[in-house]
C-alpha positions as CSV (number, residue, x, y, z in Angstrom):
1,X,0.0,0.0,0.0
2,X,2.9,2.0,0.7
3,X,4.0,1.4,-2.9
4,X,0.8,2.7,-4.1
5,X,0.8,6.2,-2.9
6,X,3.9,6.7,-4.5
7,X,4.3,8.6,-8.1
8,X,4.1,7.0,-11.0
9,X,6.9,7.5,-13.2
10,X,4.1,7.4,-16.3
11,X,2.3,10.8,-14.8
12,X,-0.6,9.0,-12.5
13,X,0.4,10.3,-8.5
14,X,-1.9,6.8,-7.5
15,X,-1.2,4.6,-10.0
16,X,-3.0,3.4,-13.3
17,X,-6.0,5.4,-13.6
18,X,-8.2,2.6,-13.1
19,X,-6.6,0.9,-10.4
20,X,-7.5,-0.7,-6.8
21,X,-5.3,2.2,-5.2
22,X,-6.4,5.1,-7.0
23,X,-10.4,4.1,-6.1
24,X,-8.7,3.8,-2.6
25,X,-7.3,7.0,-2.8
26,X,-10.3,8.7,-4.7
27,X,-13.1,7.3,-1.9
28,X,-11.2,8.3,1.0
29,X,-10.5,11.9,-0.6
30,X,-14.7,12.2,-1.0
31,X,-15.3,10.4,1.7
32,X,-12.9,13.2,3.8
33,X,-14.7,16.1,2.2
34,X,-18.2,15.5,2.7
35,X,-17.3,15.1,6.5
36,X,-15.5,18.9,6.2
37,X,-18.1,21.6,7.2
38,X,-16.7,23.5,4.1
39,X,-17.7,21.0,1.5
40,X,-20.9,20.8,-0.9
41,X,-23.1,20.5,2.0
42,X,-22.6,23.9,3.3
43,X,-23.7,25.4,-0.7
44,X,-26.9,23.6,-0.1
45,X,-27.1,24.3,3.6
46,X,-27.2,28.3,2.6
47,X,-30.1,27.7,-0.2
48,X,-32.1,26.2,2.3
49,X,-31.3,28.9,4.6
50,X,-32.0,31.2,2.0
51,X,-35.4,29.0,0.7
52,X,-36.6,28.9,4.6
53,X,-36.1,32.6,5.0
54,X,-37.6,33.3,1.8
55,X,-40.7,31.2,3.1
56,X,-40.7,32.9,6.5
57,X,-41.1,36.3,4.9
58,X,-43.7,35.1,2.5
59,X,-45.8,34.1,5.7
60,X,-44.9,37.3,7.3
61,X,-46.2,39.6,4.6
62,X,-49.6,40.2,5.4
63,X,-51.2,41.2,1.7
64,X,-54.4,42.6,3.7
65,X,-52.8,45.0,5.2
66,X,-50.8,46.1,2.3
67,X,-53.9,46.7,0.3
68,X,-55.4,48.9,2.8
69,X,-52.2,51.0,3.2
70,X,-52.1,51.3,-1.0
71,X,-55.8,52.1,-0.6
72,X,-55.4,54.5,2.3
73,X,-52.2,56.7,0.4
74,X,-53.9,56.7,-2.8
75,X,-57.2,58.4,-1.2
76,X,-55.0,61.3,0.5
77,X,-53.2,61.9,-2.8
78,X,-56.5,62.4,-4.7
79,X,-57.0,65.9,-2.7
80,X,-54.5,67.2,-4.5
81,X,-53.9,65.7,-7.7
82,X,-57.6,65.9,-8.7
83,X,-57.7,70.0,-9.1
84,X,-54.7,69.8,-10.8
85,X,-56.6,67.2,-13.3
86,X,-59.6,69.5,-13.3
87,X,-57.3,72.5,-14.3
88,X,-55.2,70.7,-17.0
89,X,-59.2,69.6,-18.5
90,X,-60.6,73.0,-18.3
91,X,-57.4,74.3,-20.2
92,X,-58.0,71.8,-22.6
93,X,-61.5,72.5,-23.1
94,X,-61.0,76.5,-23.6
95,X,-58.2,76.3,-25.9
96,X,-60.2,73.9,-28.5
97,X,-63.6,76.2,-28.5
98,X,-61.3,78.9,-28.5
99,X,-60.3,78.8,-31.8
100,X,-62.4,78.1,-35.0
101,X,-61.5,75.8,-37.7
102,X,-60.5,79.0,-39.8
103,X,-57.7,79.9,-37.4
104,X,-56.4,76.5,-37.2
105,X,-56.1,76.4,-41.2
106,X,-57.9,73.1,-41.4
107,X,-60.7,75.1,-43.4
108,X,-60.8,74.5,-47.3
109,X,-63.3,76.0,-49.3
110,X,-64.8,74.7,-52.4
111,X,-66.0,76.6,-55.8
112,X,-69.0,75.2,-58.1
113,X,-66.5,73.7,-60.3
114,X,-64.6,71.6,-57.3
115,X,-61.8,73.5,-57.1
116,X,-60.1,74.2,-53.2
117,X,-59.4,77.5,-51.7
118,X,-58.0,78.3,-48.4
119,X,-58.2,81.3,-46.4
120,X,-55.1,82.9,-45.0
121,X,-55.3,85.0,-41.6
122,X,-55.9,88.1,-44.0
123,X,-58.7,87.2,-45.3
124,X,-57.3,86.5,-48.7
125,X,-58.3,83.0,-50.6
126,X,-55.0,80.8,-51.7
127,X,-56.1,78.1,-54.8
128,X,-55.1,74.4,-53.2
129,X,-55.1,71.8,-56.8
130,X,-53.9,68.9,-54.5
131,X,-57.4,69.4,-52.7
132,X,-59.6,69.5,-55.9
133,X,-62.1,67.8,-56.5
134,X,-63.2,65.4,-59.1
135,X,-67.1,66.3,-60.1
């Protein structure tokens, strides 16, 4: 056994690869680590810690009381966002029956003939063929 453990002069530290003494060595080796607290059983020992808290805060949140709180906030914002609202609507409101179609320049005019005029903020007419119409 002694022999064993030495190198190989062929590169294998334990002997051939597939040897009685390197499964010796191997198992003892894995055998040595799983029993060390730093081995693969403290990776899944901190995702269960981390599942178990993840559970605990889960049961902890109380989705009741969250809805109420959201309910409760959003009712003392509405004070003071709803005249702002009525503001920005009553702006919007006066500004479109302010001006008529004519000031806007969305007005086109039509002869007996089908052709399209436009008026210009003078009062003078401006001939538009693209708007003509076929009769």
């Amino acid at each position: 056994a002694a022999g064993a453990a030495t190198a190989d002069p062929r590169g294998a530290p334990f002997g051939a690869p597939h040897s009685t003494s390197y499964w010796h060595v191997y198992n003892r080796a894995r055998r040595a680590h799983q029993r060390s607290p730093g081995g693969p059983d403290l990776r899944w020992a901190r995702q269960q810690a981390e599942d178990e808290f993840r559970q605990r805060y889960r049961e902890a949140f109380d989705r009741e009381r969250y809805q109420r709180g959201f309910a409760l906030t959003f009712f003392r914002l509405v004070p003071f966002l709803a005249p702002i609202w009525l503001v920005i609507f009553m702006l919007s409101l006066r500004r479109g029956s302010s001006r008529p179609a004519l000031e806007q320049g969305t007005m086109v005019t039509y002869d007996s003939t089908g052709r399209a005029y436009m008026q210009d903020a003078y009062g003078r007419l401006h001939r538009l063929p693209d708007f003509d119409r076929q009769l």
